[in-house]
C-alpha positions in Angstrom: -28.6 47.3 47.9 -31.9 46.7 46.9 -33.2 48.2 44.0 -36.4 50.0 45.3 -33.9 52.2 47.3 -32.1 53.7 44.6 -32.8 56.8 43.0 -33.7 60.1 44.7 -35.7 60.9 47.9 -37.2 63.9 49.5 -38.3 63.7 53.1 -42.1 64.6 53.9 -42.3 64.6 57.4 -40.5 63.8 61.0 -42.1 61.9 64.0 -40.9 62.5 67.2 -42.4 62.1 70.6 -45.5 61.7 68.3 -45.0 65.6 67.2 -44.7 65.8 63.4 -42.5 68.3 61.8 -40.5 69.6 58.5 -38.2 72.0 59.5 -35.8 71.0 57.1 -35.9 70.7 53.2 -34.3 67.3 52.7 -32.5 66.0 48.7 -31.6 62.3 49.6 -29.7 60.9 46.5 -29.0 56.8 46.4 -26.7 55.0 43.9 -25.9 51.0 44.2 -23.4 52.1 46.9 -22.4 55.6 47.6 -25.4 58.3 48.9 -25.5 61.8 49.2 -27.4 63.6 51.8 -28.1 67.5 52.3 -30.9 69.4 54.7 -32.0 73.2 54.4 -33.6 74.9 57.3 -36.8 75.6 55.7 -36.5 78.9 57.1 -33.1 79.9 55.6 -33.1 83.0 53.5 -31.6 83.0 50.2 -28.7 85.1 51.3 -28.8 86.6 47.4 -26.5 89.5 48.2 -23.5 87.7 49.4 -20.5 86.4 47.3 -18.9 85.0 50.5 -18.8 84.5 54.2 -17.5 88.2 54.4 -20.9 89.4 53.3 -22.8 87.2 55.8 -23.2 88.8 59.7 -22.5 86.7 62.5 -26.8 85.9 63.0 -26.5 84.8 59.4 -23.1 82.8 60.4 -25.2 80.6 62.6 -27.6 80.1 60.0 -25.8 78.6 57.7 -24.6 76.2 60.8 -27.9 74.6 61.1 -27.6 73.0 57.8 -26.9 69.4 57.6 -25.1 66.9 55.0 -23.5 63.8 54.6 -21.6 61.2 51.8 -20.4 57.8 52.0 -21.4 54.5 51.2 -24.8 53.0 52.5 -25.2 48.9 53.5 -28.6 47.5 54.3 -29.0 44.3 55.7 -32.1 42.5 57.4 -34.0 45.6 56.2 -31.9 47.7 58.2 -29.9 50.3 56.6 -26.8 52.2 57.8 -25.3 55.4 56.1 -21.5 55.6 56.7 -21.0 59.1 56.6 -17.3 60.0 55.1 -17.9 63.6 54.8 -20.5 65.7 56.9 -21.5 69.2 57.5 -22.3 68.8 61.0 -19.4 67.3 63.5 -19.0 63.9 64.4 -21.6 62.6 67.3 -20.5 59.6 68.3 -23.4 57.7 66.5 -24.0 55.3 64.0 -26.3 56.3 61.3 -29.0 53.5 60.9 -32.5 53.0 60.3 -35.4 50.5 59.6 -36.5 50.6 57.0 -40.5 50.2 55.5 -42.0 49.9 52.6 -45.7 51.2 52.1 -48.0 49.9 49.0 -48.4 54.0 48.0 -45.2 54.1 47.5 -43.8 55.8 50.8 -40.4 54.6 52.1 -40.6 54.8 56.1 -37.7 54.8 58.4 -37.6 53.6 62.0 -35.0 54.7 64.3 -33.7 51.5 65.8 -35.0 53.1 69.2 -38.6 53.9 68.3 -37.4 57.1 69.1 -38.4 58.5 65.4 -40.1 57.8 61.8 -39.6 59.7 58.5 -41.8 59.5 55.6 -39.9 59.5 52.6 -41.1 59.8 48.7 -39.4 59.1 45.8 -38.9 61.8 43.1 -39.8 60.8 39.7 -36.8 60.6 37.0 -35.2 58.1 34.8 -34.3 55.3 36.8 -30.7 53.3 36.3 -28.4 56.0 35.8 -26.5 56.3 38.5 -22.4 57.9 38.5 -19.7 58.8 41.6 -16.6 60.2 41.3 -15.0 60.1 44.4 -11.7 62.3 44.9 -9.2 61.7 47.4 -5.7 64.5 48.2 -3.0 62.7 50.3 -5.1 59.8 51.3 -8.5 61.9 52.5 -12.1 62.3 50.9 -11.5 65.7 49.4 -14.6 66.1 47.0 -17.6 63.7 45.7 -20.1 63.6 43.2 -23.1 61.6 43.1 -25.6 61.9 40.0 -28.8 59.8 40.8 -31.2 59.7 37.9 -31.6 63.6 36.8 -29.9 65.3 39.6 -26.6 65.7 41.1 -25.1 66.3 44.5 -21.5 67.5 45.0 -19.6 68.0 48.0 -16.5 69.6 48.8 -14.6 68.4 52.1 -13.7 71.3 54.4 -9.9 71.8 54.9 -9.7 69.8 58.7 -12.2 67.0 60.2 -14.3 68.7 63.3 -13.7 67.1 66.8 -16.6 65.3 68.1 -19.3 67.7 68.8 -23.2 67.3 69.5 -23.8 69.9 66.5 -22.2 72.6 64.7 -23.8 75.4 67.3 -22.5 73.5 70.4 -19.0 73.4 68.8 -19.2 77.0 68.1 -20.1 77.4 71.6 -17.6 74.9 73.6 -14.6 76.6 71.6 -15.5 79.9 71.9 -15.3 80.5 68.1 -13.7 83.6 66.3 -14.9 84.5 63.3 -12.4 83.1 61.6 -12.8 80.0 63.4 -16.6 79.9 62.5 -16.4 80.1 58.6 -13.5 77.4 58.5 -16.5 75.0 60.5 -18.9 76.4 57.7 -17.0 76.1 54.7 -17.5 72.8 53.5 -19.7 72.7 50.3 -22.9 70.9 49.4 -24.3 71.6 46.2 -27.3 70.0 44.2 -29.1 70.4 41.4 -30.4 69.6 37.5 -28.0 66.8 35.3 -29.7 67.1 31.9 -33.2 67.2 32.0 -33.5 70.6 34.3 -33.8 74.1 32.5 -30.5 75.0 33.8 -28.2 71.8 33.6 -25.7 71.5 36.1 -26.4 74.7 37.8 -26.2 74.7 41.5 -30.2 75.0 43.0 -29.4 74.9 46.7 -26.0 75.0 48.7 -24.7 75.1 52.1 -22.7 78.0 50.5 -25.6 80.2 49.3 -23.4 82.7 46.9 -23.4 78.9 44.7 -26.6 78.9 44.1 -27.7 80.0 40.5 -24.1 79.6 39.0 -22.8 76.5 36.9 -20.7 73.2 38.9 -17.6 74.6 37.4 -16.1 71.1 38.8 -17.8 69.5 35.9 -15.6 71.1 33.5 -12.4 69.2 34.9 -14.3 65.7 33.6 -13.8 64.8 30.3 -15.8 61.3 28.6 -12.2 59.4 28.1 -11.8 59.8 32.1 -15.1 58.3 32.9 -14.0 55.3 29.9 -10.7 54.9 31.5 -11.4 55.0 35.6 -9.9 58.5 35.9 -6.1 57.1 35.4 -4.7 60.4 34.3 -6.0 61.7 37.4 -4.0 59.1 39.8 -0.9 60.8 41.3 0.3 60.8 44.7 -1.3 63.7 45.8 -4.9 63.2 44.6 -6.6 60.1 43.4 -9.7 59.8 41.4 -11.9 56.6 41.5 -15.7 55.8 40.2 -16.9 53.2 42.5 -20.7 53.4 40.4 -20.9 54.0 37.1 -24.1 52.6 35.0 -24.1 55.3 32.2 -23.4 53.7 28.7 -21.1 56.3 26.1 -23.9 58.3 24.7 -25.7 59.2 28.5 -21.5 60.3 28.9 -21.2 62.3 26.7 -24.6 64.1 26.9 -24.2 64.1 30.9 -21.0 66.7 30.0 -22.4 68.1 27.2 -20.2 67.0 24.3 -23.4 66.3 22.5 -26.8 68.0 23.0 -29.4 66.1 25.2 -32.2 63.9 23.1 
């Protein structure tokens, strides 16, 4: 992985058909190995009177299916990258994830759909560099919830209950099965969450989610970590049922324990 990749990304612009566009509000978050992805509508509404899908309507419903998302662990090679995506929003397409990637001297990361059939402009968001932690969670052998802290901000993703079937997009699944309603908020509820680490006014509080009654309230998942797990690999946490595992983890035992707040930031 090289190192000018790592850290976190916001997207400035799409290229298509030599039409370019930002419809969506992109946080792209890269550690040595793992990423985190997630994509707003620009458009989408804050939702700020709903506590859950029972408050949304059915318009709203489809909304929320237009967001995008994605984990797993990135390889670049050849200055080609490809993002192996472990747990998405969106249904499976039948693609591979993959990208050429560009380097510009003012600082703007391209990428080149292997087709020519697009370019985004990425730019980096400033923060303190080489602190990078994922705690990956597995329950009876699948990806059940991730979080990835790049720098000063955090993604976390919750898996919904059952994989999707191979679908062009969420709204064309919805379609082809004739959802219920039912149907439609087991598709939407799978959780993407970012926000703040330590440095934010409000650390650890969820900024933007795929589940919009999140948004303003503390990651309650960070309170299930304690410093000793993050020292010892998260044994305590390896049963049968689920399995915890860091695969990155650069933070030393002070940027621990003021990451989970055992001892004030500074």
């Amino acid at each position: 992985m090289p190192d000018w990749l790592l850290g976190v990304w916001q997207r400035q612009w799409l290229e298509e058909n030599g039409v370019r566009s930002n419809t969506l509000d992109v946080h792209y978050l890269q550690t040595p190995t793992v990423f985190g992805d997630v994509r707003f509508p620009v458009e989408r509404q804050s939702f700020s009177r709903a506590t859950s899908f029972a408050d949304l309507s059915e318009s709203e419903l489809r909304m929320l299916a237009r967001q995008r998302g994605f984990t797993g662990r990135t390889l670049v090679s050849g200055g080609v990258a490809t993002w192996g995506h472990e747990i998405s929003f969106q249904p499976p397409d039948g693609t591979t994830d993959t990208g050429r990637l560009e380097r510009a001297s003012d600082g703007i990361l391209y990428e080149h759909g292997l087709d020519g059939s697009y370019t985004e402009a990425w730019q980096a968001v400033p923060g303190r560099a080489g602190r990078y932690l994922v705690i990956r969670i597995e329950r009876s052998g699948r990806l059940d919830r991730v979080l990835v802290v790049a720098g000063d901000h955090f993604l976390y993703v919750r898996n919904r209950a059952k994989d999707l079937p191979v679908a062009e997009s969420l709204d064309s699944l919805i379609a082809s099965t004739n959802a219920t309603r039912d149907q439609v908020i087991e598709y939407l509820d799978c959780e993407f969450s970012t926000g703040w680490v330590i440095e934010g006014h409000a650390p650890w509080v969820i900024e933007r989610s795929t589940l919009p009654w999140r948004e303003s309230h503390r990651l309650d998942f960070i309170n299930a970590i304690l410093p000793a797990d993050l020292a010892n690999g998260m044994a305590r946490h390896n049963t049968v049922i689920e399995r915890w595992t860091i695969p990155v983890n650069t933070l030393g035992p002070n940027e621990i324990n003021t990451l989970l707040g055992t001892i004030p930031s500074g």
